[in-house]
C-alpha positions, -999 to 999 in steps of 0.1 A, spaced: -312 -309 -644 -281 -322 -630 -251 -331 -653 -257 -370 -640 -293 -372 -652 -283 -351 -684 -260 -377 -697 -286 -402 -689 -307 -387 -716 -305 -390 -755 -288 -359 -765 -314 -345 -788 -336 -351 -759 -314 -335 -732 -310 -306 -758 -348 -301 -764 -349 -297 -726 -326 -271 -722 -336 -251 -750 -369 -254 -734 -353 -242 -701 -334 -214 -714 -361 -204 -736 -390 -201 -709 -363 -178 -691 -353 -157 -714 -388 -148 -721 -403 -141 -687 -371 -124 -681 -378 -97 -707 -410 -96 -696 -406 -91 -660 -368 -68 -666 -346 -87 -646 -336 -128 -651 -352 -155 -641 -329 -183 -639 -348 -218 -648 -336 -252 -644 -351 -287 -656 -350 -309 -626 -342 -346 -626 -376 -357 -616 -413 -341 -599 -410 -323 -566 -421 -345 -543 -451 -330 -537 -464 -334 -574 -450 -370 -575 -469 -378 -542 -503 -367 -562 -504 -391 -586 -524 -392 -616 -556 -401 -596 -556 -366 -573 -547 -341 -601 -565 -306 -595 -594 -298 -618 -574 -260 -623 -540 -277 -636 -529 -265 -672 -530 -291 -693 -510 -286 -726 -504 -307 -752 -479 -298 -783 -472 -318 -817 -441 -315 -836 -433 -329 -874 -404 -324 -893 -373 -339 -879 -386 -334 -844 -417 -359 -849 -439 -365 -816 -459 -349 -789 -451 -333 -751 -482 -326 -728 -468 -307 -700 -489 -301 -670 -486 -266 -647 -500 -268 -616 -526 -244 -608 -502 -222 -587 -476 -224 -613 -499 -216 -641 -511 -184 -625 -478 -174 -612 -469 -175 -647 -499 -153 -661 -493 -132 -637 -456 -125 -647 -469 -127 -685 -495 -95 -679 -477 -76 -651 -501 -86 -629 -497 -83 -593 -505 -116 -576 -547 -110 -559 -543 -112 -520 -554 -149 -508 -588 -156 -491 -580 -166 -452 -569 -204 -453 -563 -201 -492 -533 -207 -507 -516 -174 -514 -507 -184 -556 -542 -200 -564 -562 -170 -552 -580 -158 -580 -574 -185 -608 -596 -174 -635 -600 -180 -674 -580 -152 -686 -548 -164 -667 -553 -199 -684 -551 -180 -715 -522 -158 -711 -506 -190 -699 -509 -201 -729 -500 -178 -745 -470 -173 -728 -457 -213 -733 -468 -201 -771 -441 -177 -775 -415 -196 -759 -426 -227 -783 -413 -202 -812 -381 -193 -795 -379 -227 -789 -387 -239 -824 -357 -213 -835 -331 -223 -810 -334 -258 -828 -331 -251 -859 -302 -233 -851 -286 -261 -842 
């Protein structure tokens, strides 16, 4: 997220971001034993703003959180297909499957269990999250 597009944001807001940022990070950092800088960008990637809401993959990670207390409302956060393995993959020190001729090399393979240890992943970083706020 740039500093522009930051200040544009309510500041509780921009700070749930970041701790959001720095959290998912810091996890799959310790998890794969070397950082993994993230960053919120201002807006989608082109080439998820150019699908829309009508063309939206039938393997995309859906998630959908609920917070109370001070912090009252939802987020639903989508993961592409490709990210969501990616990011079961880093989670269980899997090595990424070799892609099918024509396939695209990240979705090869997509199967229940990486859903789930997605999941469980975004999971964990919810409670470093959750901690990081209240710490502030």
């Amino acid at each position: 997220m740039t500093e522009a597009s930051a200040s544009a944001l309510r500041p509780e807001l921009s700070q749930f971001i970041q701790a959001w940022v720095e959290s998912l990070g810091q996890v799959l950092g310790q998890i794969a034993g070397s950082p993994l800088p993230f960053r919120a960008l201002p807006e989608a990637p082109a080439e998820l703003a150019e699908s829309g809401s009508g063309d939206l993959r039938s393997n995309d990670l859906w998630i959908t959180g609920v917070c109370s207390g001070g912090l009252r409302g939802e987020m639903s956060l989508r993961l592409p297909a490709a990210s969501g393995l990616r990011l079961a993959q880093i989670f269980t020190s899997e090595l990424p499957a070799p892609a099918a001729e024509g396939e695209p090399k990240l979705i090869a393979g997509i199967t229940d269990e990486h859903r789930e240890a997605a999941i469980e992943l975004l999971r964990q970083v919810a409670g470093l999250v959750a901690s990081a706020l209240n710490s502030h």
